[in-house]
N, C-alpha and C positions, 0 to 999 in steps of 0.2 A: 594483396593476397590473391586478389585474379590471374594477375602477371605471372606471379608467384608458380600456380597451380598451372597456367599454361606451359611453363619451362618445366616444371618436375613432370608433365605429362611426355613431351618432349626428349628430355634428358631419358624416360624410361626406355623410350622408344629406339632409344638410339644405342643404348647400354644393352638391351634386348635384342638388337637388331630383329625386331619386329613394327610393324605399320597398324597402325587401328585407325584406320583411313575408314575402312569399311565400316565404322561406328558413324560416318559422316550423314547428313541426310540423303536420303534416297526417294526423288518426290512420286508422291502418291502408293507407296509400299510400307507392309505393314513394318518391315524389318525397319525401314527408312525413318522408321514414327523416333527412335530413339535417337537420330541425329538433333533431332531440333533441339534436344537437354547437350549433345556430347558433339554436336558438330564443331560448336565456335571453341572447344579446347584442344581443339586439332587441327593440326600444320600439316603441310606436305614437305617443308624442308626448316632449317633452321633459319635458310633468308626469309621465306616467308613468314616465319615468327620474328625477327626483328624488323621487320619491314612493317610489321603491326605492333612490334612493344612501344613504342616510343610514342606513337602519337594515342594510344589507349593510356598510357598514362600520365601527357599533360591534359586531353581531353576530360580522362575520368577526374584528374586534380580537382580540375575548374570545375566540371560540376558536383563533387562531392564540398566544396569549399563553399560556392556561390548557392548553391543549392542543399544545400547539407540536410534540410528537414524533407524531403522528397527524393534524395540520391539515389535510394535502393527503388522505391518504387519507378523513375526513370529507367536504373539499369532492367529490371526486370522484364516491364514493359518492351523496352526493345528489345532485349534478348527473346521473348518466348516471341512476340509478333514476327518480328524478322523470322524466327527458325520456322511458325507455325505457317506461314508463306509461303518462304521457297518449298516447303516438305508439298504446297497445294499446286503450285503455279508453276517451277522452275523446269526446265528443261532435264530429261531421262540425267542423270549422271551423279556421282556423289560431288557433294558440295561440304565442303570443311573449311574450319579455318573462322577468326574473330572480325574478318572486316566488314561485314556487315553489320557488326554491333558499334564498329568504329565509324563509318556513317552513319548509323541513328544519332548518336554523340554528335558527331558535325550539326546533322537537321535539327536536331534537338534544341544545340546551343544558338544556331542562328534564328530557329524561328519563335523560340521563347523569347526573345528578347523585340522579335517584330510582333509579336501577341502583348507583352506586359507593355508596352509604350515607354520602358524604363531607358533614358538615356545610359544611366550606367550598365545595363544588360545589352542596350543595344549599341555603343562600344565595344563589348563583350564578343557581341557578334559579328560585329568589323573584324574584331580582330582574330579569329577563328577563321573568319573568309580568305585574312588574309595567308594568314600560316595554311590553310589546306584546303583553300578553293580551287586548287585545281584538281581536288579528287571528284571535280562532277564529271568527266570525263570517265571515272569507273562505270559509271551506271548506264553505259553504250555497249553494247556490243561491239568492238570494237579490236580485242583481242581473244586468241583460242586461249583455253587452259583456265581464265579467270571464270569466278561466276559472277556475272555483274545481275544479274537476278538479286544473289543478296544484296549489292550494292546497292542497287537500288529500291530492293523491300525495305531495306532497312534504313534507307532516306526514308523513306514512307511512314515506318513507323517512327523514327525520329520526331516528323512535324504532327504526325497524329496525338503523341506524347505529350509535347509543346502543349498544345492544343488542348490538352485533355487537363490539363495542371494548369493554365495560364494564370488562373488564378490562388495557386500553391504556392509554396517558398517563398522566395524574396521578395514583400514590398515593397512598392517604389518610396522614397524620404520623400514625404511628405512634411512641408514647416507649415506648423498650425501657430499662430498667435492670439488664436481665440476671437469668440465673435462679439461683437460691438456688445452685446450684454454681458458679456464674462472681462470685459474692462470696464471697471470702475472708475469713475469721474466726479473728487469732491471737490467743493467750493471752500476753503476753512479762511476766513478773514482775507477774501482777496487774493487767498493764492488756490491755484489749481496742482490737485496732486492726481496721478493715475498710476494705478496699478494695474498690470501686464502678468497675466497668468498662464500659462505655457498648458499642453494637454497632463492630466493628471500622471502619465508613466515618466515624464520628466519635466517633473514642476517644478519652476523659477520663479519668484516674486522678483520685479526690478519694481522700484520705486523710484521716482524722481517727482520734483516739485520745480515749478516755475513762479518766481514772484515777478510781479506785474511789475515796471517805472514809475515812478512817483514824479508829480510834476516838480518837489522842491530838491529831485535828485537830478536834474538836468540846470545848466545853466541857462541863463538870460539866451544866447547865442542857438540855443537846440543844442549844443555837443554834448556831448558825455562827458562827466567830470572824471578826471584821470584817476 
C-alpha cells in the first residue's frame, strides 16, 4: 500500500506535469516542518522511484513477515526519526524521496538480529548485508545531488529502533523439556517408567518404560538369548 501510494503520488505528478518537490523537507523552516510527513512520498524522477521500489519491498516483506507484531510500530519509528532529523541537522536544501526509510530497514534488520542473539534473525541479517551492504557507501558524502544526511539518519534511526524493541516480536525457539521436578520418576515392580512433560502451550506426555534383565533371561555363557 506504501509502494502503492508513492507511484500514484508520482503518476500525478507526471499527468499534471507539475513537481511537489517543494513539499520535501526544508531543514530548520517552518514551511520545511511538512516535509518530514510528505518528504519520503516524493521522487524527483521515476528512476529514483524505481531505484527505491524494489528494495522497500523485499525489505518491508521481511520485516512485516518476521516481525509482524511490531511492523507498524518499526515503520513509523523510522519514518517520523529520520524525517524529524534531517528537517534539524541536514544541510540548507530540500531533501525528498523514501531512502532514507529504506536504510532504517537495512539498520533495523541487521542490528535486531545482533541485539536478540537469535541465530535465525541473525542469518537474517547476513543475509540483508549480503543483498544491500553495499548501500553503506550512501551515508558519505560522496556524491552531489544525493542526500546522504537521510541516509545516514536513517541508519541511525534504524539501530536506535532495533534497540528500542530488542525485546519485541520474535522469540528466540527456545526447547524446554522441563526441569528435573516436572519429570516424573516411578519405580512400579522393578520397572522404571518416566514421563516427559513439555511447557504447557505445547504439551506432549511421552511415556516409555524400561524393564530391567533378569538373571534366568541370560544364558549360562552371559549372551543374550535370541
Amino acid at each position: 500500500m506504501f509502494l502503492a501510494l508513492l507511484w500514484g503520488i508520482k503518476l500525478y505528478e507526471w499527468l499534471s506535469n507539475d513537481s511537489l518537490a517543494l513539499y520535501g523537507i526544508y531543514p530548520r523552516t517552518i514551511h520545511g516542518l511538512i516535509g518530514v510527513i510528505a518528504a519520503p512520498l516524493l521522487h524527483a524522477s521515476f528512476e529514483h522511484l524505481i531505484s527505491n521500489t524494489a528494495p522497500l519491498l523485499v525489505l518491508g516483506s521481511i520485516i512485516f513477515y518476521f516481525y509482524r507484531s511490531i511492523a507498524f510500530q518499526v515503520f513509523f519509528w523510522v519514518y517520523l526519526m529520520t524525517g524529524i532529523w534531517v528537517w534539524a541537522a541536514a544541510r540548507e536544501s530540500y531533501h525528498i524521496g523514501a531512502s532514507g526509510i529504506l536504510y532504517g530497514f537495512v539498520s533495523f534488520l541487521f542490528f535486531s538480529g545482533v541485539f536478540r542473539k537469535d541465530t535465525r534473525l541473525l542469518a537474517l541479517s547476513l543475509f540483508v548485508v549480503f543483498l544491500y551492504g553495499g548501500t553503506i557507501w550512501g551515508i558519505l558524502p560522496l556524491r552531489d545531488g544525493i542526500s546522504w544526511e537521510s541516509h545516514m539518519l536513517g541508519s541511525l534511526a534504524g539501530l536506535i529502533t532495533a534497540y528500542n524493541f530488542r525485546k519485541e516480536g520474535p522469540a528466540a525457539r527456545v526447547y524446554d523439556f522441563g526441569s528435573e521436578e516436572e519429570n516424573a520418576l516411578i519405580d512400579v515392580s522393578g520397572e522404571q517408567q518416566h514421563d516427559i512433560t513439555l511447557p504447557e502451550e505445547n504439551t506432549v506426555h511421552i511415556t516409555y518404560t524400561i524393564v530391567p534383565k533378569k538373571e534366568d533371561d541370560l544364558p549360562h555363557d552371559g549372551a543374550p538369548k535370541q
